[in-house]
N, C-alpha and C positions, 0 to 999 in steps of 0.2 A: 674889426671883422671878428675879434676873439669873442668880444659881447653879445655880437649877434649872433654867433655860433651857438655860444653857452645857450643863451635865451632861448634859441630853435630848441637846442635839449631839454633846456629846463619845460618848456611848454610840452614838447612829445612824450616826458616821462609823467609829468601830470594828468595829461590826455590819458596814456597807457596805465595810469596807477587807476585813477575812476573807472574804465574801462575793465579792468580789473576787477574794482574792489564789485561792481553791479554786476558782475557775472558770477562773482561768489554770494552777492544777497540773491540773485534769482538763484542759484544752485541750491542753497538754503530751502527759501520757500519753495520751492518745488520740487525737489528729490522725491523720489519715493513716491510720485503719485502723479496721478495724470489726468492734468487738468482740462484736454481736451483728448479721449480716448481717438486711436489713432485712426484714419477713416471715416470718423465720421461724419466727413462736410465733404461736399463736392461744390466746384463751382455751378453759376447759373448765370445766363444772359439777363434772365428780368428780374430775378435779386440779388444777384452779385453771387451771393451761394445758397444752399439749403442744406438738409438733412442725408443722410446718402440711402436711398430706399435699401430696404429688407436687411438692414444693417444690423448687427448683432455683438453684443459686446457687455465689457465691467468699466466702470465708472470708477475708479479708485480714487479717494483724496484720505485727510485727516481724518475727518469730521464722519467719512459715509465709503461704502461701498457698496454700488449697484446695478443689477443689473439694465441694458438698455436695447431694447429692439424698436427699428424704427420698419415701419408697414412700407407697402406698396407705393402708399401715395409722396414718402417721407414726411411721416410724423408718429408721435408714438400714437396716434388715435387710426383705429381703420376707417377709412370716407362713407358715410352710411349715404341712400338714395336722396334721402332730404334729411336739410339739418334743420332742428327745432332752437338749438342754442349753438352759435359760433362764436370758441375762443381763443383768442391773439393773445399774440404777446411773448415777452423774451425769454430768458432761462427759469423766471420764478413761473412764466405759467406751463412752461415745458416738464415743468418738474425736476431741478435738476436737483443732485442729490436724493430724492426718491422713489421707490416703486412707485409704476405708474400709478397701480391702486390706491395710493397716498396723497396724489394730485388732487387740488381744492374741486378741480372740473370731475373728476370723479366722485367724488362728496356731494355735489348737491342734492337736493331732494325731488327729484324729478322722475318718470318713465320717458320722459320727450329725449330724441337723440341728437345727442352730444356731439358736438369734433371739435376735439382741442389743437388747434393748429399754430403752439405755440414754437419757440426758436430761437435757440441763445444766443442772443447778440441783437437780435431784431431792436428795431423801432419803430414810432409809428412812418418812418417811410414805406416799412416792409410790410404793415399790415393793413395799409390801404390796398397794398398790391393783393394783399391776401383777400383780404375782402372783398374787392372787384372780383379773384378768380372761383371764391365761392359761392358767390350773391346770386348764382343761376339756383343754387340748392337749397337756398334760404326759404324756408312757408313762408306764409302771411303769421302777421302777428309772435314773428322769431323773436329772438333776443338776441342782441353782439355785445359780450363779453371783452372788452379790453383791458390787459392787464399795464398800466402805463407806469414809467418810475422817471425821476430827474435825469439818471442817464440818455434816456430818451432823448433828451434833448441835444447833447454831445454829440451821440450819437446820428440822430438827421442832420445836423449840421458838416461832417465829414461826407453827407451822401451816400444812397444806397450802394454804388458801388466801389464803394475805398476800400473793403476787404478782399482780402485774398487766400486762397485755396492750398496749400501744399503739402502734398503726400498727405492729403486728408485730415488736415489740420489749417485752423483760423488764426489765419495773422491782421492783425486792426492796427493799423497806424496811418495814420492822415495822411492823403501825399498830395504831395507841393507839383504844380505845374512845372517842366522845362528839367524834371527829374527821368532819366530813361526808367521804363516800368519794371525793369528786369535789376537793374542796377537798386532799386529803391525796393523790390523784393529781397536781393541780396545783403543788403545791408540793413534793414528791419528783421531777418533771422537771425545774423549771424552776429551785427554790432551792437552791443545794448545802449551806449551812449547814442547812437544814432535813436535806438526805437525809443527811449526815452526824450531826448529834446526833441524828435518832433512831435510828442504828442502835446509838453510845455510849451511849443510853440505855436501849436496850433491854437491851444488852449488862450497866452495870452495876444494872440492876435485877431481872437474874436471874443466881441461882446457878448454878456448875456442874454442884452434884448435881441440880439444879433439872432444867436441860436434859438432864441424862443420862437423868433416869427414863423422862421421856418419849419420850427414843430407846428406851429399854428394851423402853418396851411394844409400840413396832414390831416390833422385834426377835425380841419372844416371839411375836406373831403372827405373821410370815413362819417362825419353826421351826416352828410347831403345823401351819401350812398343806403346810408340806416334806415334814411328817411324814404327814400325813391322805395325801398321793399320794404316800408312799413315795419320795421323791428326796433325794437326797443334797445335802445344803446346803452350801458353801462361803462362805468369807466369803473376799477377797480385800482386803487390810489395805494403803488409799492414806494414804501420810503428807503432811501439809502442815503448814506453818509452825506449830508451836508446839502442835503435834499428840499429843505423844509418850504424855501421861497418858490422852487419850481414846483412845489406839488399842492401851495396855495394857489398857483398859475394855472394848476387843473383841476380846482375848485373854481375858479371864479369862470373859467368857461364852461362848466357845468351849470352853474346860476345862470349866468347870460343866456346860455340857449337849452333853457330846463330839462336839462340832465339829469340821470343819476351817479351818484356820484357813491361808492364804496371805500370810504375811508378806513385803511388798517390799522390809521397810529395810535388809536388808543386801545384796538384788541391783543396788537403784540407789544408787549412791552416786558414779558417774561424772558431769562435767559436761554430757556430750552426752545423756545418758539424760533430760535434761527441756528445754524449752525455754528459753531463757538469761530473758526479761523475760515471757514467759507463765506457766513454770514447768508447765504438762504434759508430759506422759514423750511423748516425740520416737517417733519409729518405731522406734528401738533400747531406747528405754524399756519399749515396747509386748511385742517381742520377749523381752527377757529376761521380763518379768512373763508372757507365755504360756508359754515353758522351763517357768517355776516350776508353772507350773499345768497343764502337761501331768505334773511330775513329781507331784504329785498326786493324780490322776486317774490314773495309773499308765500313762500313754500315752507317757512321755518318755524 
């Protein structure tokens, strides 16, 4: 009984030491700065969350300090009566780390009006949703703008609504059926061992082709809807970390159903082009990735 004792301790001080030591690696990485200013997400029924309208605030991290005002509609773009170009997409098309002014959707070469309806965290779950609710304000002969990256893919596969809302702040962690909702909020705040293994667990309990399909079927819905209002669909191609086979995977459905496709990986390749421990593309990053996409769209 003495063995099994000890062993009980020896496991709860192990548990308790990890538990530990990942609350001093996150205390570390994040002191001092704030990686999601506070307020600015509210929940939503048909995206899980969004932006908190007329929201007003500083963006502090390492790498950038800035300012952020999000409009009426929640976004930083104000909703014009028709959109000539529509663009989606997660934090790199939201601008995060940037004045808005610095946004690649700011840069293009165009008079036609803009709405960048991008959104950190998003994927393409969230931007078909988007799409459908702005495709009444799309002309004839538009453009849709998609900024898509490998996390994407992660990301639909947890589902549009796995995220959660508190005191204005986005918490992401997968959750498992047969978990109460309230109980599996609390302990994704407050445990880090818990928000850590289930996101490795989720991770290694789904395959790749697993999660691809189901980005897939986004995919083929945001063309079918491009195509119903006649607008030219672009995919603009954001690489991260370990990226390289999923963002061939949005290459090859671009040739399949002759797309265009905006590849960035050979125009950033400079160290100033992303932020040094953020790792978003800086306001030079922004720049060249609009170049590219004005040449594109044949404006450059």
């Amino acid at each position: 009984m003495k063995i099994v004792n000890r062993i009980i301790i020896y496991i709860l001080i192990c548990v308790l030491s990890l538990e530990i030591g990942l609350k001093i690696g996150f205390y570390i990485k994040y002191h001092n700065q704030e990686a999601q200013p506070p307020g600015l997400y509210v929940s939503d029924d048909v995206l899980g969350y969004k932006l908190q309208q007329n929201f007003k605030g500083m963006h502090t991290q390492k790498d950038f300090s800035t300012n952020i005002t999000i409009r009426k509609e929640g976004f930083r773009d104000n909703l014009p009566e028709k959109i000539d170009i529509l663009v989606i997409g997660d934090s790199f098309t939201y601008g995060w780390g940037v004045n808005e002014s610095k946004r690649f959707s700011n840069k293009l070469k165009t008079d036609r009006n803009i709405f960048d309806a991008g959104v950190p965290g998003y994927g393409t779950c969230e931007y078909e949703k988007i799409l459908n609710e702005f495709s009444s304000k799309l002309i004839d002969n538009s453009v849709v703008l998609i900024g898509v990256s490998s996390n994407d893919v992660l990301d639909n596969s947890r589902q549009c609504l796995s995220r959660t809302v508190y005191n204005g702040k986005l918490y992401e962690v997968p959750y498992r059926n047969g978990i109460p909702k309230n109980i599996h909020l609390f302990l994704s705040r407050y445990i880090r061992l818990y928000y850590v293994g289930m996101n490795y667990i989720y991770i290694l309990t789904h395959s790749d082709n697993d999660m691809w399909n189901l980005n897939e079927i986004n995919l083929i819905k945001i063309l079918n809807k491009s195509r119903e209002k006649n607008a030219k669909l672009i995919f603009v191609l954001i690489y991260k970390k370990d990226g390289i086979e999923i963002m061939q995977k949005y290459k090859n459905f671009c040739n399949q159903n002759n797309m265009t496709c905006s590849d960035t990986y050979e125009i950033l390749k400079e160290k100033d082009d992303y932020f040094e421990h953020d790792g978003h593309w800086t306001s030079k990053g922004h720049q060249k990735v609009s170049d590219l996409i004005n040449k594109k769209m044949g404006t450059g």
